[in-house]
C-alpha atoms as a printed R data frame, in Angstrom:
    type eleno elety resid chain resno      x      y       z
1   ATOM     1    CA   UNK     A     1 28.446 31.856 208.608
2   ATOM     2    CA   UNK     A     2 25.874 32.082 211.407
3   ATOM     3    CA   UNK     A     3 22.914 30.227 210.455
4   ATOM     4    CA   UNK     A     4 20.730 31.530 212.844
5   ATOM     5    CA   UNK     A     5 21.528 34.863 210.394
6   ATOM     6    CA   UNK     A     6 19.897 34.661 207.041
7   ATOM     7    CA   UNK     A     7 22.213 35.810 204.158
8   ATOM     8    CA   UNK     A     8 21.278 38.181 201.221
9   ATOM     9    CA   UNK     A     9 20.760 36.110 198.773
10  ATOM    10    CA   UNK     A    10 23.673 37.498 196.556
11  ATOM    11    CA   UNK     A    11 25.711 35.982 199.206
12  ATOM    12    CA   UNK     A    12 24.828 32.492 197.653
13  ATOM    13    CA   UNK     A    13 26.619 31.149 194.691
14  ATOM    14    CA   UNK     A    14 25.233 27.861 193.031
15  ATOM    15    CA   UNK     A    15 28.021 26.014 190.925
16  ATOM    16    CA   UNK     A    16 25.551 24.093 189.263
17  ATOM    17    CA   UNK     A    17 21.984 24.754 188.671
18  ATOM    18    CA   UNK     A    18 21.194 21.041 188.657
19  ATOM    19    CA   UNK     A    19 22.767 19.428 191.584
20  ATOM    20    CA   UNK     A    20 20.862 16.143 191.337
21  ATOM    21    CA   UNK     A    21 21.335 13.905 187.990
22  ATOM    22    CA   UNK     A    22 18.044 11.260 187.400
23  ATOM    23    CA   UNK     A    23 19.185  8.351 185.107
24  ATOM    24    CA   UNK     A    24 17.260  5.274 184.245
25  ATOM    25    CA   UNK     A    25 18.681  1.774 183.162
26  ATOM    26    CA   UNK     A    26 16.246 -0.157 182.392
27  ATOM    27    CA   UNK     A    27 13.571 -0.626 185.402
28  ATOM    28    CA   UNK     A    28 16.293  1.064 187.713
29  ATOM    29    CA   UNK     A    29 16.118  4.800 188.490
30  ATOM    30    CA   UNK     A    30 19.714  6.314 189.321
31  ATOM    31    CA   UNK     A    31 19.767  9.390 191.774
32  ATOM    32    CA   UNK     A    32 22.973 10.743 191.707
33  ATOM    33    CA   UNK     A    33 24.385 13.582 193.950
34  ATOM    34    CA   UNK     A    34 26.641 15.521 191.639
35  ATOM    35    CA   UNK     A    35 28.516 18.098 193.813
36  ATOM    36    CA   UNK     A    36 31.838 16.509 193.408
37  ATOM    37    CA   UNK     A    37 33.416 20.103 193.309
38  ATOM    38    CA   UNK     A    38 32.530 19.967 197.054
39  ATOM    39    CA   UNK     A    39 32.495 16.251 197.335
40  ATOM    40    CA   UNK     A    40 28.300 16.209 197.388
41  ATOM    41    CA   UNK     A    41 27.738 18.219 199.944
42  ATOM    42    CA   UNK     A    42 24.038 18.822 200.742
43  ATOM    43    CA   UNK     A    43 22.712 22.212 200.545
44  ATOM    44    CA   UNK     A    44 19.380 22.612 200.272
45  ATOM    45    CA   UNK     A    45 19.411 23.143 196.677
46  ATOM    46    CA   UNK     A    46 20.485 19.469 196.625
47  ATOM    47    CA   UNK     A    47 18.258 18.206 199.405
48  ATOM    48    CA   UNK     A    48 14.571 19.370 197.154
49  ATOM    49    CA   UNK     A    49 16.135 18.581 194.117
50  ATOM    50    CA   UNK     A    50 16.487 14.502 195.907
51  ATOM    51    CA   UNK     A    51 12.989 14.571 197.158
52  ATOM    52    CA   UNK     A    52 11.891 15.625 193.359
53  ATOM    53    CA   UNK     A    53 13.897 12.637 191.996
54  ATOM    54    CA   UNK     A    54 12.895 10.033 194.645
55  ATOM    55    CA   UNK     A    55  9.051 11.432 193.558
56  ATOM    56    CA   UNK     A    56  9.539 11.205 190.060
57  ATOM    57    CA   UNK     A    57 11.357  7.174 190.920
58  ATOM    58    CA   UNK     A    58  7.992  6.672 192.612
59  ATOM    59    CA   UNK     A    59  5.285  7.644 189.954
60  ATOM    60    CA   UNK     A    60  6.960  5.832 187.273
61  ATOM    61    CA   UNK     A    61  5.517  2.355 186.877
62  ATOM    62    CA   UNK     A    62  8.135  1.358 184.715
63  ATOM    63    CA   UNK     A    63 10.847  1.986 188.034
64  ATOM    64    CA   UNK     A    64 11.085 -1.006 190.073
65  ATOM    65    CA   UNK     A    65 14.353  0.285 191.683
66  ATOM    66    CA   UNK     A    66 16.000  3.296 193.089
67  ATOM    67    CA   UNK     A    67 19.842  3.752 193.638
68  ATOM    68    CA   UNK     A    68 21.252  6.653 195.155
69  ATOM    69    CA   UNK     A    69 24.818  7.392 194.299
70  ATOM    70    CA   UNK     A    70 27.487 10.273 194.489
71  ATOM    71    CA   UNK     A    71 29.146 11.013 191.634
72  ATOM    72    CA   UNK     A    72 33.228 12.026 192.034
73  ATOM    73    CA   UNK     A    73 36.072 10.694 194.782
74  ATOM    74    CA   UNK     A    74 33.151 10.558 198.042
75  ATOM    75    CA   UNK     A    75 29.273  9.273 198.216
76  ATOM    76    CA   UNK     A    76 28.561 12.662 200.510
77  ATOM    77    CA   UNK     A    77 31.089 14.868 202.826
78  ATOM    78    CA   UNK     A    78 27.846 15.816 204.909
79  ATOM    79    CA   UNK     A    79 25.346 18.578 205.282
80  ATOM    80    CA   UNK     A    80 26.891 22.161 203.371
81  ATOM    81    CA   UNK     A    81 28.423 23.909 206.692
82  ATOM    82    CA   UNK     A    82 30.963 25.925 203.740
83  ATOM    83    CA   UNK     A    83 30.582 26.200 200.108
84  ATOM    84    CA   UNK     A    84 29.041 29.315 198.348
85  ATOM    85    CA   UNK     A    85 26.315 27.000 197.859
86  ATOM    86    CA   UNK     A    86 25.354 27.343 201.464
87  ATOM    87    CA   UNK     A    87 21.376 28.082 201.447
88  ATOM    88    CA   UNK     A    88 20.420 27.105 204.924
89  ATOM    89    CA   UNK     A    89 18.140 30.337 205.208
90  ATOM    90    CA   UNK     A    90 17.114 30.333 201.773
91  ATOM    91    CA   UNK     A    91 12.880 29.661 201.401
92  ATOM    92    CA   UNK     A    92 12.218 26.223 199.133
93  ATOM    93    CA   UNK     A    93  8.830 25.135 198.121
94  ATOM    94    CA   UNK     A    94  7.836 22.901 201.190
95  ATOM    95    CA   UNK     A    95  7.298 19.258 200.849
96  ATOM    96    CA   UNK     A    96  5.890 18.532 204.533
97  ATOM    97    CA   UNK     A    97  3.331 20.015 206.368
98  ATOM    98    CA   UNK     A    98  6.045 22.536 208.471
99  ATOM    99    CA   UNK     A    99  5.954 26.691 208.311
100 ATOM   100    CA   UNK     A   100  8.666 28.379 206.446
101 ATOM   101    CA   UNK     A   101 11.336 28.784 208.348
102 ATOM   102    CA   UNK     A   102 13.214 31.431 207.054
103 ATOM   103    CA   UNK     A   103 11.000 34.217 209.460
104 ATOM   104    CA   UNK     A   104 11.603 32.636 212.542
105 ATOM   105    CA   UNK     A   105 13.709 34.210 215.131
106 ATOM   106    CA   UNK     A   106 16.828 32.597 216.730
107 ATOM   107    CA   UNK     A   107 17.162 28.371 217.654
108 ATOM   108    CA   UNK     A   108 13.107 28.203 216.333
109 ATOM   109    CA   UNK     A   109 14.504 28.693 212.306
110 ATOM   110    CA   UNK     A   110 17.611 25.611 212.516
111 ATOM   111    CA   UNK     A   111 14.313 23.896 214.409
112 ATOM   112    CA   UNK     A   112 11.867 24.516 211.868
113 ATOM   113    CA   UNK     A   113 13.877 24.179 208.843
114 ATOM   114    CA   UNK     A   114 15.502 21.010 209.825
115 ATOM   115    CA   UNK     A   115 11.583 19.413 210.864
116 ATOM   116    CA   UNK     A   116 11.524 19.146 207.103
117 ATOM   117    CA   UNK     A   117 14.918 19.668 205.263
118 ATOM   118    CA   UNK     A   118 16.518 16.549 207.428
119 ATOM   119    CA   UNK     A   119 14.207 14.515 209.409
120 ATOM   120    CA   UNK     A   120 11.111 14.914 207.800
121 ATOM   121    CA   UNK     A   121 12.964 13.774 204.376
122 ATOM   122    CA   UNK     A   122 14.476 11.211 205.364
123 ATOM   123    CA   UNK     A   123 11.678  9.190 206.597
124 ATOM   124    CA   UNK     A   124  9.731 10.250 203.368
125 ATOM   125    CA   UNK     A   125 12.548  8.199 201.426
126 ATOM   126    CA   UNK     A   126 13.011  5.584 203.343
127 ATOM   127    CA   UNK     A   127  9.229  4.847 203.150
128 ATOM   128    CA   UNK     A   128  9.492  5.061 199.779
129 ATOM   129    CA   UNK     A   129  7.314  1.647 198.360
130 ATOM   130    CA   UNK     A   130 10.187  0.655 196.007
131 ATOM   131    CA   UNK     A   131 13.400 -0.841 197.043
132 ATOM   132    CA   UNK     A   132 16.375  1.651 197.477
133 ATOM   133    CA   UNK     A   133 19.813  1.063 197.265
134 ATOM   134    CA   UNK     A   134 22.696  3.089 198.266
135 ATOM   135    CA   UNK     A   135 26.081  2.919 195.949
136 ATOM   136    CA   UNK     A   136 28.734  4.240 198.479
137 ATOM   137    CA   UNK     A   137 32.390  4.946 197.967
138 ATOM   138    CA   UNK     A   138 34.569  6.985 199.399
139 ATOM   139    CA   UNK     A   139 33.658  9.199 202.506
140 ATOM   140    CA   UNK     A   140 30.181  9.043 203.846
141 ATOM   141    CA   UNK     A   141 29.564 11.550 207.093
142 ATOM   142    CA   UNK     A   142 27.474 12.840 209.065
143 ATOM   143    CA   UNK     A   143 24.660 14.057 206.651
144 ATOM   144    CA   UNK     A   144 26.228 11.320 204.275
145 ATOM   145    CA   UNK     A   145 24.781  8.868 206.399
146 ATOM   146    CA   UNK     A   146 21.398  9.914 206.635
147 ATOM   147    CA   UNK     A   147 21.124  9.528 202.684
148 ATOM   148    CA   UNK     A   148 22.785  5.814 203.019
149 ATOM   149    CA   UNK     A   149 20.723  4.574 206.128
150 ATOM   150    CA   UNK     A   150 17.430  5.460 204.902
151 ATOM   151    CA   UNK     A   151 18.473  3.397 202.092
152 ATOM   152    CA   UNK     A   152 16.936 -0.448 202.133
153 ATOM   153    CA   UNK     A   153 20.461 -1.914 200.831
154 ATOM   154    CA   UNK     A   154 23.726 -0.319 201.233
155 ATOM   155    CA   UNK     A   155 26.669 -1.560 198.659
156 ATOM   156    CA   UNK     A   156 30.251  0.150 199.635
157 ATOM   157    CA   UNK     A   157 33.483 -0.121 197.931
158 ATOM   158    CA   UNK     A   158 36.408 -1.395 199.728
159 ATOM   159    CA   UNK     A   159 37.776  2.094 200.292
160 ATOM   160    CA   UNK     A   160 34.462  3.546 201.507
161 ATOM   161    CA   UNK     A   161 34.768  4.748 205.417
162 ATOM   162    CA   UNK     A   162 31.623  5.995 207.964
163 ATOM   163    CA   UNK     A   163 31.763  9.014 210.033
164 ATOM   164    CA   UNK     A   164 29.922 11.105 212.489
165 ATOM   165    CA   UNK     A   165 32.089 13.574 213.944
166 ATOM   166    CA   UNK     A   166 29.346 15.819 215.010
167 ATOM   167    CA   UNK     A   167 30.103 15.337 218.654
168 ATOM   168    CA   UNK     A   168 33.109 17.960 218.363
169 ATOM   169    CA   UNK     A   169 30.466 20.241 217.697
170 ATOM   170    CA   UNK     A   170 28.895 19.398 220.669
171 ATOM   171    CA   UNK     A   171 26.206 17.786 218.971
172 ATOM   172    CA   UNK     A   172 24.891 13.978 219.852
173 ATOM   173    CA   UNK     A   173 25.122 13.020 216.118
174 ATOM   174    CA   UNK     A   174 23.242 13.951 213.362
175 ATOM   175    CA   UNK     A   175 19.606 14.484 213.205
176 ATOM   176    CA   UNK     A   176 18.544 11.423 211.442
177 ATOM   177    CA   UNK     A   177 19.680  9.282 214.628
178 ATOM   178    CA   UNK     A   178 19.776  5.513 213.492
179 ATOM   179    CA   UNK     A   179 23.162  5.019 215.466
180 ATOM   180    CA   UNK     A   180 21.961  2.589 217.710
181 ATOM   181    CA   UNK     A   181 19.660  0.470 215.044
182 ATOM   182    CA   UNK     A   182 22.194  0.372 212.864
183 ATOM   183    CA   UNK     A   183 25.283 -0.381 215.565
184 ATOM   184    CA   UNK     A   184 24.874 -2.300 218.531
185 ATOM   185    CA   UNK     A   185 24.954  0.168 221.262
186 ATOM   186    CA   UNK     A   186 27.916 -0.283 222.374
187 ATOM   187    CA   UNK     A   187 29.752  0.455 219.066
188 ATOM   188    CA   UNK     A   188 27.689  3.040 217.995
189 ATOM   189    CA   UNK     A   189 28.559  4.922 221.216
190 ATOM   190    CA   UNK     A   190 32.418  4.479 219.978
191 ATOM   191    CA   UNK     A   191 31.476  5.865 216.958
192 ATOM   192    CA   UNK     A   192 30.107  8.897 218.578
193 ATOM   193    CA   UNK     A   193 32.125  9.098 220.955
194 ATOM   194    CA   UNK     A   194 35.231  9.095 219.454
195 ATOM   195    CA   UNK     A   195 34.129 10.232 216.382
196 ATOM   196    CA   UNK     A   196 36.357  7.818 214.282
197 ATOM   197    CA   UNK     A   197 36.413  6.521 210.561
198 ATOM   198    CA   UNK     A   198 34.673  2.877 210.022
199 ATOM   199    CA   UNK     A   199 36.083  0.974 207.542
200 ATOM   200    CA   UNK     A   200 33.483 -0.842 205.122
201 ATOM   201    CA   UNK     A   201 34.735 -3.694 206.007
202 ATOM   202    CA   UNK     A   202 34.132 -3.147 209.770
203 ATOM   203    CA   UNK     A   203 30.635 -2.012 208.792
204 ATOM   204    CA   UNK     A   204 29.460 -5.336 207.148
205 ATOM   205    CA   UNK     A   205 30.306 -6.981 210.518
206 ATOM   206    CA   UNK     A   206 27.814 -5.177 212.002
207 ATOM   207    CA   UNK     A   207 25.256 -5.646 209.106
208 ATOM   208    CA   UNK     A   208 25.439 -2.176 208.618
209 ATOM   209    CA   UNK     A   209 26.926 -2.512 205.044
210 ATOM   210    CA   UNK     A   210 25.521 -5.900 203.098
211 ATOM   211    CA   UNK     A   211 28.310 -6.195 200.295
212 ATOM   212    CA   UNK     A   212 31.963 -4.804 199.695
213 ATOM   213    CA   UNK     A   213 32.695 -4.478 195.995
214 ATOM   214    CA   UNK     A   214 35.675 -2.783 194.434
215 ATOM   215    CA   UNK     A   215 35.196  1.127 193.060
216 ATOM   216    CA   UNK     A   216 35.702 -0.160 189.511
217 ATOM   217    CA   UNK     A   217 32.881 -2.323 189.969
218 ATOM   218    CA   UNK     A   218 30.480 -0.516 192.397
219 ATOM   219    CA   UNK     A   219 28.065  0.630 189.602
220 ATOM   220    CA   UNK     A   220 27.731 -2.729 187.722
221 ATOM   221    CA   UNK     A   221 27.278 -4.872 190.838
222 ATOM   222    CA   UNK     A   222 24.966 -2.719 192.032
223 ATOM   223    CA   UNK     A   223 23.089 -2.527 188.821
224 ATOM   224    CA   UNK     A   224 23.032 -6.530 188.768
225 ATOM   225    CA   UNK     A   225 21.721 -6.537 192.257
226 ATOM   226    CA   UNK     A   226 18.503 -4.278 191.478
227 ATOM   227    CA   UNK     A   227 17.826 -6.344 188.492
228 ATOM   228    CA   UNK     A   228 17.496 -9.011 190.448
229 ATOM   229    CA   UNK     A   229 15.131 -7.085 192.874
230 ATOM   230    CA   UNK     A   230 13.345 -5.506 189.931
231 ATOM   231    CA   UNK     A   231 12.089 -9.225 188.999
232 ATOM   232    CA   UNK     A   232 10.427 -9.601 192.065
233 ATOM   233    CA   UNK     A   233  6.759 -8.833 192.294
234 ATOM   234    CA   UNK     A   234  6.408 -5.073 193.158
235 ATOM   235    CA   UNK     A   235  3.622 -5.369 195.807
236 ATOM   236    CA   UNK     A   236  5.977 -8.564 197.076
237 ATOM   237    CA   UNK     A   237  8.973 -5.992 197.513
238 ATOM   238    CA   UNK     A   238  6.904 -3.347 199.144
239 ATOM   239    CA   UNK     A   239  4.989 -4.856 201.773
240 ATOM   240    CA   UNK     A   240  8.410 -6.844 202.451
241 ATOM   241    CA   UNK     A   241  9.789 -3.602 203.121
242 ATOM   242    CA   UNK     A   242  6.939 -2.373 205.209
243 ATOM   243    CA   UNK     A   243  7.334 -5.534 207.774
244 ATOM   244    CA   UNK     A   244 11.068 -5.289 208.565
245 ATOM   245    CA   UNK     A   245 10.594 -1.226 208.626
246 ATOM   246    CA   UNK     A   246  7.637 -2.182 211.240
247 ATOM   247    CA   UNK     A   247  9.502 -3.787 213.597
248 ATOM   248    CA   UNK     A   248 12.432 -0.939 213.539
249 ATOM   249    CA   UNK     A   249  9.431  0.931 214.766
250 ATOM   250    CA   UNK     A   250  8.090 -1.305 217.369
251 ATOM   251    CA   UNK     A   251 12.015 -1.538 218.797
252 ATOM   252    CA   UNK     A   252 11.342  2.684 219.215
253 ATOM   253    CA   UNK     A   253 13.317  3.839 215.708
254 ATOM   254    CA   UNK     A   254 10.837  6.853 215.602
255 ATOM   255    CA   UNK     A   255 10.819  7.599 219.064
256 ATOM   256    CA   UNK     A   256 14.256  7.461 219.794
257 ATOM   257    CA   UNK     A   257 14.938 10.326 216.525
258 ATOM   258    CA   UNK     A   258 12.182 12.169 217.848
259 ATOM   259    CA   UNK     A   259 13.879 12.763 221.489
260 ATOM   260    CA   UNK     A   260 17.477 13.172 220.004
261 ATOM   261    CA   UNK     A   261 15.945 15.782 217.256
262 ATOM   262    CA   UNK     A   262 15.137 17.691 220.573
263 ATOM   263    CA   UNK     A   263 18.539 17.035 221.910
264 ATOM   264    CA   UNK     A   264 20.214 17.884 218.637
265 ATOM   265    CA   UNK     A   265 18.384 21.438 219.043
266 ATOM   266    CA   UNK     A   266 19.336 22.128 222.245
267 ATOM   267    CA   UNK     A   267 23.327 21.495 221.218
268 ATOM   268    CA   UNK     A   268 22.523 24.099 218.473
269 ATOM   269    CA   UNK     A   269 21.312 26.798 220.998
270 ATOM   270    CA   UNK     A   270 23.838 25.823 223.549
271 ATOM   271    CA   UNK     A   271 26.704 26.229 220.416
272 ATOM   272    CA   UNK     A   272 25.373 29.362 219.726
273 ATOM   273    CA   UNK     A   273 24.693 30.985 222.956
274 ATOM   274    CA   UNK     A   274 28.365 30.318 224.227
275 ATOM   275    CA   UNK     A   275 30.044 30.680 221.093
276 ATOM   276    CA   UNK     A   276 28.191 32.447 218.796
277 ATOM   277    CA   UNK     A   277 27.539 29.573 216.245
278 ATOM   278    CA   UNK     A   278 25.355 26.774 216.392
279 ATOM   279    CA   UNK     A   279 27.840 24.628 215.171
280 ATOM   280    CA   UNK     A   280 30.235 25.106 218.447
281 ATOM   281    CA   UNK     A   281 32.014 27.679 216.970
282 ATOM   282    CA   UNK     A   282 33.261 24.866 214.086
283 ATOM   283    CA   UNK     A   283 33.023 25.386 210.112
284 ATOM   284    CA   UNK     A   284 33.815 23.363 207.309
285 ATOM   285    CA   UNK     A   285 37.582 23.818 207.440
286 ATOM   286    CA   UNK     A   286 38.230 23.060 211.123
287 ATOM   287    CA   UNK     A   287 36.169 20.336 211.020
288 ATOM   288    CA   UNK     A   288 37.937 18.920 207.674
289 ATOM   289    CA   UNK     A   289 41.385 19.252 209.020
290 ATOM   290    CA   UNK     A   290 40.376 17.972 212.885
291 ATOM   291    CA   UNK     A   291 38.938 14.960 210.165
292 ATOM   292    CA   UNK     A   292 42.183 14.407 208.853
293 ATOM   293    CA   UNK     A   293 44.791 14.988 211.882
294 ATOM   294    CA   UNK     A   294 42.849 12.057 213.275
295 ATOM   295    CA   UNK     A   295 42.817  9.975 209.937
296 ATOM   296    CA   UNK     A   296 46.876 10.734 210.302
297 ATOM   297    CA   UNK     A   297 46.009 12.300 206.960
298 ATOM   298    CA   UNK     A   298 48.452 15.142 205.425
C-alpha cells in the first residue's frame, strides 16, 4: 500500500480492539504489546494505545516502575508496513502539538504524521520521570528498537537479536536515530550498513543491552530488578535519570535525530518519486524474506 494514499477506512481490519495490555504487580506497571498474530507490529492503533498506558504508568503514585514487553515469539517485528491493521493515514486524537496529518498532500503527510506518531513519542517516553525497562526476546527491528532504546534498562533473553534493515529501503535507519549513542560509530555504521542481526550477547558488549537472561526467566528477573528500583526514592530515580539523559543531550542526541528525521524524509520522497512507494518499492514480505535469506533462515 502507498502511504502517501490514504485508504477507505473499510480497507482497515483491527484483529484486536485492544492492542496494548496494562498490568500492575505490585509498584510495577507492565505495558505489553500484544500483536503476536503479527509479531507486535506497530500500527498506530498500537502506538496511542502505548502513549495512553505510559500516561496512565505516570499518574499513578502507587507505580514506581514501568516495563514494556511483547507478548508472543518477538518483543516487536517493527513499524506495520503489512497487516490489515495498517492505519498509517488513519486520524488519532493528537498527543503533541503537530496538525493532523491525514489532509496533507504527498511527502508533507509521512512528515507530519511521523513528527508525532514516531519521534515525537518516543522522546515523550523516554522522558518519562519513572524508570523504564524494556523485557526483550526474540526479534527487535527497526521500529522495535525505538520502543527498547527509549527504554532506561534493556533486559534481553539469550535468543533476542537487533536489527535495522531499513537501509534496503533506502532509508538511513529508522526515525528515532540513537545508532550512534547506543553503538560506537563504527559498529553502528555496520549495523546500518549491512543491515545484519546482533546477537544479545554482542549487544551487552557494547552496553547496549545490560543483562542476558533466559526466555523462561525474562519476566521474573525483570520483575526482581524493578523491585529493586521501586525501593529507591522516587525523586532519587528521576532526577538520576534526568542527569545521564542530560549529557546524551549535551553529546548532540537531539540534534543528531533532528537532522536524520530530515534525512529519513527525503529517502521517503526519493522512494516514492522513483518507485512509486516511499518505502523503495519494499513491503512487509520482501523485506521479511530479504530478513531471512540473510539470517540463512528457511
Amino acid at each position: 500500500m502507498d502511504e502517501l494514499v490514504p485508504p477507505r477506512k473499510a480497507d482497515i481490519s483491527y484483529e484486536t480492539e485492544q492492542p496494548v495490555r496494562y498490568e500492575t504487580d505490585g509498584p510495577v506497571a507492565w505495558i505489553v504489546m500484544d500483536r503476536p498474530k503479527y509479531n507486535n507490529a506497530q500500527n498506530s492503533q498500537m502506538t496511542y494505545a502505548l502513549d495512553d498506558a505510559f500516561q496512565r504508568a505516570v499518574n499513578d503514585d502507587a507505580i514506581k516502575v514501568i516495563v514494556l514487553a511483547g507478548e508472543g515469539k518477538h518483543f516487536s517485528a517493527g513499524h506495520d508496513i503489512g497487516t490489515p491493521g495498517r492505519d498509517v493515514a488513519q486520524t488519532f486524537e493528537r498527543r503533541l502539538l503537530w496538525a493532523d496529518h491525514v489532509n496533507k498532500p504527498a511527502a508533507e503527510m509521512l512528515y507530519t504524521r511521523e513528527q508525532e506518531v514516531y519521534l515525537g513519542m518516543c522522546r515523550r517516553w523516554r522522558d518519562a520521570p519513572k524508570p523504564t525497562i524494556a523485557a526483550v526476546q526474540g526479534a527487535c527491528v527497526a521500529g522495535g528498537l525505538m520502543l527498547a532504546w527509549v527504554c532506561d534498562l534493556i533486559v534481553a533473553t539469550e535468543d533476542a537479536f537487533f536489527q535495522d534493515p531499513v537501509v534496503r529501503m533506502g532509508i538511513p535507519g529508522v526515525e528515532y536515530f540513537a545508532h550512534a549513542f547506543e553503538l560506537p560509530p563504527r559498529v553502528a555504521k555496520e549495523f546500518l550498513l549491512l543491515g545484519e542481526r546482533m546477537s544479545a550477547e554482542r549487544a551487552e558488549q557494547f552496553g547496549m543491552v545490560n543483562r542476558i537472561v533466559t526466555r523462561e526467566a525474562l519476566k521474573q528477573d525483570v520483575q526482581a530488578m524493578a523491585l529493586k528500583l521501586a525501593a529507591q526514592p522516587r525523586l532519587g530515580l528521576w532526577l538520576t535519570k534526568q542527569a545521564v539523559n542530560h549529557v546524551e543531550e549535551l553529546r548532540g542526541k537531539r540534534t543528531a535525530m533532528d537532522a536524520q528525521y530530515h534525512m529519513h524524509h527525503f529517502a521517503h520522497a526519493q522512494g516514492d518519486l522513483t518507485t512509486g512507494n516511499p518505502l523503495g518499492g519494499q513491503d512487509a514480505k520482501s523485506m521479511v524474506a530479504a530478513n531471512k535469506k540473510q539470517a540463512g533462515e528457511s
